[in-house]
Structures are given as C-alpha cells and as structure tokens.
C-alpha positions in Angstrom: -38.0 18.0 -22.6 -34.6 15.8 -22.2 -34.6 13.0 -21.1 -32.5 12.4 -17.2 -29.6 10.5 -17.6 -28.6 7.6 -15.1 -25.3 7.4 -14.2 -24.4 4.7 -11.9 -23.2 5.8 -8.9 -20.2 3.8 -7.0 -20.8 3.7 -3.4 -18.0 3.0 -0.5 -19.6 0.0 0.2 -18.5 -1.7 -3.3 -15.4 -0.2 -3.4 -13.9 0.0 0.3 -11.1 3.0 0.4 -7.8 2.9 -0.6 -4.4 5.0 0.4 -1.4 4.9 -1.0 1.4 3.8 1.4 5.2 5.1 1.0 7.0 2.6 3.2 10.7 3.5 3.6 12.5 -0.1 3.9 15.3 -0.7 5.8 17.6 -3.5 7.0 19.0 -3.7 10.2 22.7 -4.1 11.2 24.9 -5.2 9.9 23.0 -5.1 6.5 21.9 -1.9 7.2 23.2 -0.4 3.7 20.5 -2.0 2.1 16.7 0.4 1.9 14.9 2.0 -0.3 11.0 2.9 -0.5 8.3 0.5 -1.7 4.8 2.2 -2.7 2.1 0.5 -1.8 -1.6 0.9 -2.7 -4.0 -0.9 -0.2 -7.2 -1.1 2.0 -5.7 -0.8 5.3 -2.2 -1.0 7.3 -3.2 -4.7 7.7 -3.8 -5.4 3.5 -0.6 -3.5 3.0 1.6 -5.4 5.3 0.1 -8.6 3.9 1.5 -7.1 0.3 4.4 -6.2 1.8 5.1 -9.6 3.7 4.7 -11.3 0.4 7.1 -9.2 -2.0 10.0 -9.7 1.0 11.9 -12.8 0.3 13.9 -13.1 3.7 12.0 -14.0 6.7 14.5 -12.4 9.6 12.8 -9.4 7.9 9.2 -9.9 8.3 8.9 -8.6 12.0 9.9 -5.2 10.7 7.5 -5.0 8.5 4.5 -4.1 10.6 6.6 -0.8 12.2 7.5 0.5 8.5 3.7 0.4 7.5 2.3 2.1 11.1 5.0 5.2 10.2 4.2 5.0 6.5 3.3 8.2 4.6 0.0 7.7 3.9 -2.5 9.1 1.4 -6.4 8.4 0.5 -6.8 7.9 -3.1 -10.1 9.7 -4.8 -10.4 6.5 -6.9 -11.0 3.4 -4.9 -11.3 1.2 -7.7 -7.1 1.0 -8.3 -6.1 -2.7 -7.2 -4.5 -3.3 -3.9 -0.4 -3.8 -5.5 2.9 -2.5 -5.2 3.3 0.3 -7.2 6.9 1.0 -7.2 9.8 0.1 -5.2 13.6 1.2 -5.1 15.7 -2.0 -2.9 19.3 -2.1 -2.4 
C-alpha cells in the first residue's frame, strides 16, 4: 500500500480574497481629456481605494476616487495569494 500524501491545504482565513478591480480614471472639467484605466488587484473597495489614493499624485483628485472604485468592474481571483498592487494602468 502507498503511502497518503499531505498536501497543505490554504484556507480563506490565511489568504483573505482578492478581485481584480478595472477602475476607469477620469479628470473632471476642464482637464477632462486626461483618463485612462488603472487595474487594481485588492482585498476590498476600501484596500483598493487606499492603492489608488496613493499612486494619484494631485489631491483635488482624491474625492473621486472612492466613486471610480464603487462602479469598478470587478472580478474574484481563484488565487488569493497575488499581492494587493496595481497591475497596470493607461493615464493621460
């Protein structure tokens, strides 16, 4: 007989889940030529706006911030282990 073997098993509670957040990005008027789409991978709206707070640079900005992530397209990712980051962005 073979012997069973053990594979560790990774549970939710070490890894919390994680979604992928497409954030379209916008300024408003009369800069509002300048967008693009940051992706985001984080814990939760609040851990991606946190992310997202920190990569923008100009402060009249920041109150837009937490709209763009509530109408984000969001997606769960199978592996939780990724590191919440910015993935990818196109800016203007």
């Amino acid at each position: 007989m073979q012997p069973i073997e053990h594979t560790t098993q990774i549970t939710n509670a070490e890894y919390p889940r994680k979604f992928i957040f497409i954030v379209n990005w916008w300024k408003e008027f009369p800069e509002s030529e300048y967008g693009g789409t940051i992706v985001t991978i984080a814990s939760s709206n609040e851990e991606c706006i946190k992310i997202l707070t920190s990569f923008n640079r100009n402060d009249s900005d920041k109150h837009l911030i937490p709209e763009k992530v509530k109408y984000a397209k969001k997606f769960e990712l199978k592996d939780s282990t990724e590191k919440s980051r910015i993935v990818d962005s196109f800016t203007t």
